[in-house]
C-alpha positions in Angstrom: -39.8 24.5 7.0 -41.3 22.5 10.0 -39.3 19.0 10.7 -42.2 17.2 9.5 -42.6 19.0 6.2 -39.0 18.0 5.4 -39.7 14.6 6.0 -42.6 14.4 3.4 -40.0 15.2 0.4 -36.4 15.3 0.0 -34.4 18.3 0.6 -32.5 19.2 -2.6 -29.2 21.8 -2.6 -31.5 24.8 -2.7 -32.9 24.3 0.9 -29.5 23.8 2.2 -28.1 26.9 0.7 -31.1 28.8 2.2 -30.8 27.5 5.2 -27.2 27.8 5.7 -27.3 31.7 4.0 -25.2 30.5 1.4 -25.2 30.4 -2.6 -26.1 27.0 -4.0 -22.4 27.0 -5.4 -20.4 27.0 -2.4 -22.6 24.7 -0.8 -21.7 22.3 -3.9 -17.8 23.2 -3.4 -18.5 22.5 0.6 -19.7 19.6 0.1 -17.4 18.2 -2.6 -14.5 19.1 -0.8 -12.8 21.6 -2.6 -11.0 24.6 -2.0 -12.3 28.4 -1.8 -14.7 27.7 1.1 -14.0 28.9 4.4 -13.5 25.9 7.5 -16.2 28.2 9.5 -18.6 28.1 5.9 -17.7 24.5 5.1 -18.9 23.3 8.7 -22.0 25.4 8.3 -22.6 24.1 4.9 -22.2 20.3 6.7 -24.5 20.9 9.6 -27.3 22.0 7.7 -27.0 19.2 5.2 -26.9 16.8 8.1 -30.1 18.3 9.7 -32.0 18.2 6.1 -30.8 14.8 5.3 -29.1 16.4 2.4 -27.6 13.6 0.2 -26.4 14.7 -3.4 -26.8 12.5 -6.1 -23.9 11.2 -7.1 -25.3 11.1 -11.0 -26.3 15.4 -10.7 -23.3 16.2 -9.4 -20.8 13.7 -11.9 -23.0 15.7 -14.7 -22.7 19.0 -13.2 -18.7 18.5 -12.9 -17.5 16.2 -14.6 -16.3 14.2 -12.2 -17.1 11.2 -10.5 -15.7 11.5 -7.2 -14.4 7.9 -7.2 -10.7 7.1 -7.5 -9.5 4.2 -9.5 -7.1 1.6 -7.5 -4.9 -0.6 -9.2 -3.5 -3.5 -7.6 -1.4 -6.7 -9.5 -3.1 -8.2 -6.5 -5.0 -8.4 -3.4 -4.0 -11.7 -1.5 -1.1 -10.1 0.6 -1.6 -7.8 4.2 0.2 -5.1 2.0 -2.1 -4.0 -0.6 -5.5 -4.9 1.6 -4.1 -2.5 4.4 -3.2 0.1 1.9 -6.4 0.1 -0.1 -8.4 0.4 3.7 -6.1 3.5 4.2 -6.7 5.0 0.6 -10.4 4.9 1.0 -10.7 6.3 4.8 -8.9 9.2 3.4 -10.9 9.7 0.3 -14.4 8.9 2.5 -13.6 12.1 4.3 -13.5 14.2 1.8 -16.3 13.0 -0.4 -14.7 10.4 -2.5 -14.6 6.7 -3.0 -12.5 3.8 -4.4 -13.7 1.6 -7.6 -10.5 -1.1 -7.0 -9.1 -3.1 -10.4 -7.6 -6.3 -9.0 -5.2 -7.6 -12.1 -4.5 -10.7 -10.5 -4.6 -13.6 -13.5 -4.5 -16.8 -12.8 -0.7 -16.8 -13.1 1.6 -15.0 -10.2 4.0 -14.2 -13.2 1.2 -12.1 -15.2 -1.3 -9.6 -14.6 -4.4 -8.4 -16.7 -3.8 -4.8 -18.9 -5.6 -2.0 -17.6 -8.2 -0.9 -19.8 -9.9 2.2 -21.3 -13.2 0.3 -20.3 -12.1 0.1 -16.6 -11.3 3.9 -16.7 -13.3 6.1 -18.8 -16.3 8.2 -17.1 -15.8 6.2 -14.4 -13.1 7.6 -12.2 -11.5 10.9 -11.6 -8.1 9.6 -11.3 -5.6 6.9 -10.9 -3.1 4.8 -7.6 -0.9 2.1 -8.4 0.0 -0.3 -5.7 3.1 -1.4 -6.9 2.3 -1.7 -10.2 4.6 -1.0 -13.2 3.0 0.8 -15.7 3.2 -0.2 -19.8 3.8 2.8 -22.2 0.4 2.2 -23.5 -1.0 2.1 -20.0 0.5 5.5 -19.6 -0.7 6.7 -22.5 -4.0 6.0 -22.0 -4.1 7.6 -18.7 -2.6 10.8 -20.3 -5.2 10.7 -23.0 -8.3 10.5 -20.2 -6.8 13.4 -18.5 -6.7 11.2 -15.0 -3.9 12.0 -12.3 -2.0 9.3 -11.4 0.0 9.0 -8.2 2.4 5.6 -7.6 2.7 3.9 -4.4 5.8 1.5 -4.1 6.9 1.5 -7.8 7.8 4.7 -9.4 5.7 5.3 -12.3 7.7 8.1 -15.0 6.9 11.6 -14.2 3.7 10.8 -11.7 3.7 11.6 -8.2 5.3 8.4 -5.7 4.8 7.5 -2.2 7.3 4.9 -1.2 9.8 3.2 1.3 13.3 2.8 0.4 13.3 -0.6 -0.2 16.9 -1.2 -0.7 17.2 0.2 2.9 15.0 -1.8 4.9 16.1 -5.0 3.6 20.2 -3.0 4.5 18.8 -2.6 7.7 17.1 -6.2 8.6 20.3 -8.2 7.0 23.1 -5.3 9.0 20.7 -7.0 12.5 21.2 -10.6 11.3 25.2 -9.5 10.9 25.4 -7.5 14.0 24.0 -10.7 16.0 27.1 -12.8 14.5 25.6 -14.7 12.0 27.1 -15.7 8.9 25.6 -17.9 7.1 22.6 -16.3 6.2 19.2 -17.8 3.4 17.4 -14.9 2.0 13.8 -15.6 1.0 11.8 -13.5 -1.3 13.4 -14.0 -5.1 11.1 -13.5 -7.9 11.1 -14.5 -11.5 12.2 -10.7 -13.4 8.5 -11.3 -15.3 6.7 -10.7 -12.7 4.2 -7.5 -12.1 6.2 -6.3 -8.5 9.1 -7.0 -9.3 11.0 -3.9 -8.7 10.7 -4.2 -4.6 11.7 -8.2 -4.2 14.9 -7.3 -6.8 15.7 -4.1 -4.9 15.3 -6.4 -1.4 17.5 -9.1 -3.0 20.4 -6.7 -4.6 20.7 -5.1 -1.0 21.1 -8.3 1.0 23.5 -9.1 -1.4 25.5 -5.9 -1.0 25.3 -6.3 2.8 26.7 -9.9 2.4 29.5 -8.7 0.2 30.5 -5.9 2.6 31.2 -8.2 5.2 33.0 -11.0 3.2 30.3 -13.2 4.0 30.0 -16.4 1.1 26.2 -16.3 -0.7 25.3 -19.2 -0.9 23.4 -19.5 -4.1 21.0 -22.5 -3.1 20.1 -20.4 0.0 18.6 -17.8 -2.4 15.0 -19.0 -1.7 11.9 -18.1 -4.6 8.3 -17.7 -3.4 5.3 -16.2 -4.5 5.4 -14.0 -1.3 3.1 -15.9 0.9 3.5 -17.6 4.0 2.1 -20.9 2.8 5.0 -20.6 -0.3 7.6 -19.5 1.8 6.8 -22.6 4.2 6.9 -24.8 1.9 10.2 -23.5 -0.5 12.4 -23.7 2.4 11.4 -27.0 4.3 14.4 -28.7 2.2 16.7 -25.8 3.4 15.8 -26.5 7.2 15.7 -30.1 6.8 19.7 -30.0 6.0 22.5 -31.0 8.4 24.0 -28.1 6.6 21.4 -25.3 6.9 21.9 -21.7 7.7 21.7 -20.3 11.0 19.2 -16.9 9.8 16.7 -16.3 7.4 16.0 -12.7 6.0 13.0 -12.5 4.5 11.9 -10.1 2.3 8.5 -9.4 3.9 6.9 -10.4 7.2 4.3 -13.4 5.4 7.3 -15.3 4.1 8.7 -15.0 7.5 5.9 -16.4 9.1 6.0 -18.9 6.9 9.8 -19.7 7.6 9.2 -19.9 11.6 6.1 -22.1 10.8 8.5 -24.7 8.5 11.7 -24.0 11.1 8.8 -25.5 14.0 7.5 -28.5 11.9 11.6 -29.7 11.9 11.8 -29.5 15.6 14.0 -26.1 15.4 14.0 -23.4 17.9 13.4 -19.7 17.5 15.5 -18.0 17.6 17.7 -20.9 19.6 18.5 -23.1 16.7 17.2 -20.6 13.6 17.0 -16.7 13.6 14.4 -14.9 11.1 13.7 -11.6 11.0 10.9 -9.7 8.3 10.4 -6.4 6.7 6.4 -5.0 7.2 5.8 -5.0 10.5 2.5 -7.1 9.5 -0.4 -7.1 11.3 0.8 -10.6 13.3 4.3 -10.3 13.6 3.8 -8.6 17.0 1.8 -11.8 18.6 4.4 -14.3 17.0 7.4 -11.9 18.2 8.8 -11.4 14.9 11.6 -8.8 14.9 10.6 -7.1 11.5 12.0 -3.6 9.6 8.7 -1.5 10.6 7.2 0.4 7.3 4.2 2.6 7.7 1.8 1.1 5.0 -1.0 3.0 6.3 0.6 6.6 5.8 1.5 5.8 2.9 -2.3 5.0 1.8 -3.1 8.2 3.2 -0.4 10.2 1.7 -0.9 8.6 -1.8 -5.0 9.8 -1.8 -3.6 13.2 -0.4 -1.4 14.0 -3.3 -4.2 12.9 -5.6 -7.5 14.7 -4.5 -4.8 18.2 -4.6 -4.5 17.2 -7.4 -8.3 17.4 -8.5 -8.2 20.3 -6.8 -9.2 19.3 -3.1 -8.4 21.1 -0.7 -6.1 18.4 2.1 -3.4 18.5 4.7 0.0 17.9 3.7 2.7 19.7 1.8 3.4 19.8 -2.0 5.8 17.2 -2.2 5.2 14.5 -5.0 8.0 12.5 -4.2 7.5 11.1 -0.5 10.1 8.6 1.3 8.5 7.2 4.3 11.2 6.1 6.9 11.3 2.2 7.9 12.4 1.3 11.5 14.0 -1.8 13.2 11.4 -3.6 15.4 13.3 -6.4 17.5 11.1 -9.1 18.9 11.8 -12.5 19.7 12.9 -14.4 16.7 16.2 -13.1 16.3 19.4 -13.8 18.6 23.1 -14.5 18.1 23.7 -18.2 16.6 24.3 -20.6 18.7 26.6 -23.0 16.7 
C-alpha cells in the first residue's frame, strides 16, 4: 500500500499484522504489552504501527479484552509533593507499556475525613487498583475483591495486597539519632496528627520513633513541643510561631516531612533566628526544594516507589515488566546533610 493510499483511510490491526508478517493476535499482545511476544517481534510489531499510524481504539480493544488499560489511583489527597510526585511516576511507567491513570482524589473538605471509594468510581472503568497511603475499609476491600481488580499499596499496608513502602519508623530513627549526634537535647517534633485521620499510619509511626529515640538517650519530651499540623508548610509555620517566639524554646526541630520543615525555617526567620546558628531543623523527603533552601532531610525515593508500585501491578494483569516477584518492597531512606542542621549553640 503506497504512502498516500494509507493516508486516504485509517490503517486498522489487519494492515499492521500484514505488514509486519504477523497474526493479528500477537500484534494485539505487542501492542498491549503483554507477555508471549518476542522483544525482536514486539519492536517489529511497534515500527510498523508507527509507520501506518496505527492507533487502537481504546473502546475495540476494552470490548475485545476486557480490560481497560487504565489503572485506578487513589489518593486521601493531592495538595502535598508526595502524592503529586508519585502519581507522575505511576503514570510514566504505565504510559510505557500502554496504560493510563483515571486518579480518585478523596480529599473532603475536612483534613480529618476522606470520601468512600465507590463501586461507581471502579466498575468497567479500570483494570486495577494503587493506594497512596490510603487505609483501606473492609467494605472497600470487599468491593475490590468482588470486581476482580488487583490492588497494590504504596506507604500503608493494605491486608494481603502487594506494598511498596519506606520504613517509616526508620527514617524518622535516623533524622532524630543526627539531631542527637549534633548535641542537642532539647528537641520539638512537628508532624502529630489527630488518630482519625485518612494517613495516619506514617505521621504515628514518625512520632512513636522520635519518641523511642528520645527515650534511649534520657532525653525529657517535652509534651508542648509535640507540634500538630495538617502537613503543610503554611500549617507548620504557623503551629510553631508560639514555640519559636519563647525565651524557652528548643534548640532543633524534627519534622516529620520536608513541607513542615520548610515551614519551621520560614517561622524560625520571621523571629529573627538563625539557621542552623540559633535553631537546627532537619526533614524527612528529600522534597523537591530542600536542596536550594539547604535542608538536611532523610532522603526517600518517592519516585521508585511509583514505578515499583505500577510494576507489581501490570504483572499482575499479566504484563510483561522489569523487576523481580517480590510483593513486599522496602525502599531504603538515606541521610542528606545540608545546611540547616549544626551543633547548638547554647
Amino acid at each position: 500500500m503506497s504512502a498516500p493510499d494509507r493516508r486516504r483511510r485509517m490503517s486498522t490491526i489487519t494492515d499492521v499484522a500484514r505488514e509486519a508478517g504477523v497474526s493479528v493476535a500477537t500484534v494485539s499482545r505487542a501492542l498491549r504489552g503483554l507477555d508471549r511476544v518476542s522483544p525482536r517481534t514486539r519492536e517489529r510489531v511497534f515500527k510498523v504501527a508507527t509507520e501506518l499510524d496505527y492507533v487502537a481504539s481504546p473502546t475495540a480493544t476494552s470490548l475485545a479484552s476486557g480490560r481497560t488499560q487504565v489503572v485506578g489511583v487513589v489518593a486521601p489527597f493531592l495538595t502535598r509533593w508526595f502524592f503529586a510526585t508519585v502519581v507522575s511516576a505511576i503514570e510514566k511507567t504505565l504510559r510505557r507499556h500502554g496504560h493510563h491513570v483515571l486518579l480518585f482524589d478523596l480529599e473532603d473538605e475536612s483534613y480529618d475525613r476522606r470520601l468512600p471509594l465507590s463501586q461507581n468510581m471502579l466498575w468497567k472503568r479500570v483494570d486495577g487498583v494503587i493506594t497512596l497511603n490510603l487505609p483501606m475499609t473492609d467494605e472497600e476491600l470487599e468491593l475490590v475483591d468482588r470486581l476482580g481488580l488487583p490492588l497494590v499499596a504504596i506507604g500503608t499496608p493494605v491486608a494481603d495486597r502487594p506494598n511498596v513502602r519506606i520504613d517509616d519508623a526508620q527514617a524518622m530513627r535516623i533524622a532524630t539519632e543526627h539531631l542527637v549526634s549534633l548535641g542537642h537535647e532539647r528537641i520539638a517534633y512537628v508532624g502529630a496528627v489527630p488518630s482519625n485521620v485518612a494517613h495516619i499510619q506514617t505521621p504515628q509511626a514518625r512520632l512513636d520513633a522520635f519518641r523511642d529515640v528520645m527515650r534511649s538517650h534520657g532525653l525529657a519530651e517535652h509534651k508542648q513541643w509535640i507540634l500538630g499540623s495538617d502537613w503543610s508548610a503554611d500549617s507548620a509555620a504557623h503551629d510553631t510561631r508560639t514555640l519559636l517566639a519563647s525565651p524557652d524554646r528548643p534548640t532543633a526541630v524534627a519534622a516529620a516531612s520536608d513541607e513542615m520543615a520548610i515551614g519551621v525555617m520560614a517561622a524560625a526567620r520571621a523571629q529573627g533566628l538563625r539557621i542552623p546558628e540559633d535553631l537546627s531543623v532537619i526533614g524527612i523527603d528529600d522534597h523537591a526544594l530542600s536542596n536550594v533552601l539547604g535542608l538536611t532531610t532523610v532522603r526517600q525515593d518517592v519516585v521508585a516507589q511509583g514505578r515499583q508500585a505500577a510494576e507489581i501491578l501490570l504483572r499482575a494483569l499479566g504484563v510483561d515488566t522489569p523487576g523481580g516477584t517480590a510483593t513486599e518492597v522496602v525502599v531504603p531512606t538515606e541521610l542528606v546533610v545540608r545546611h540547616s542542621t549544626a551543633p547548638p549553640t547554647r
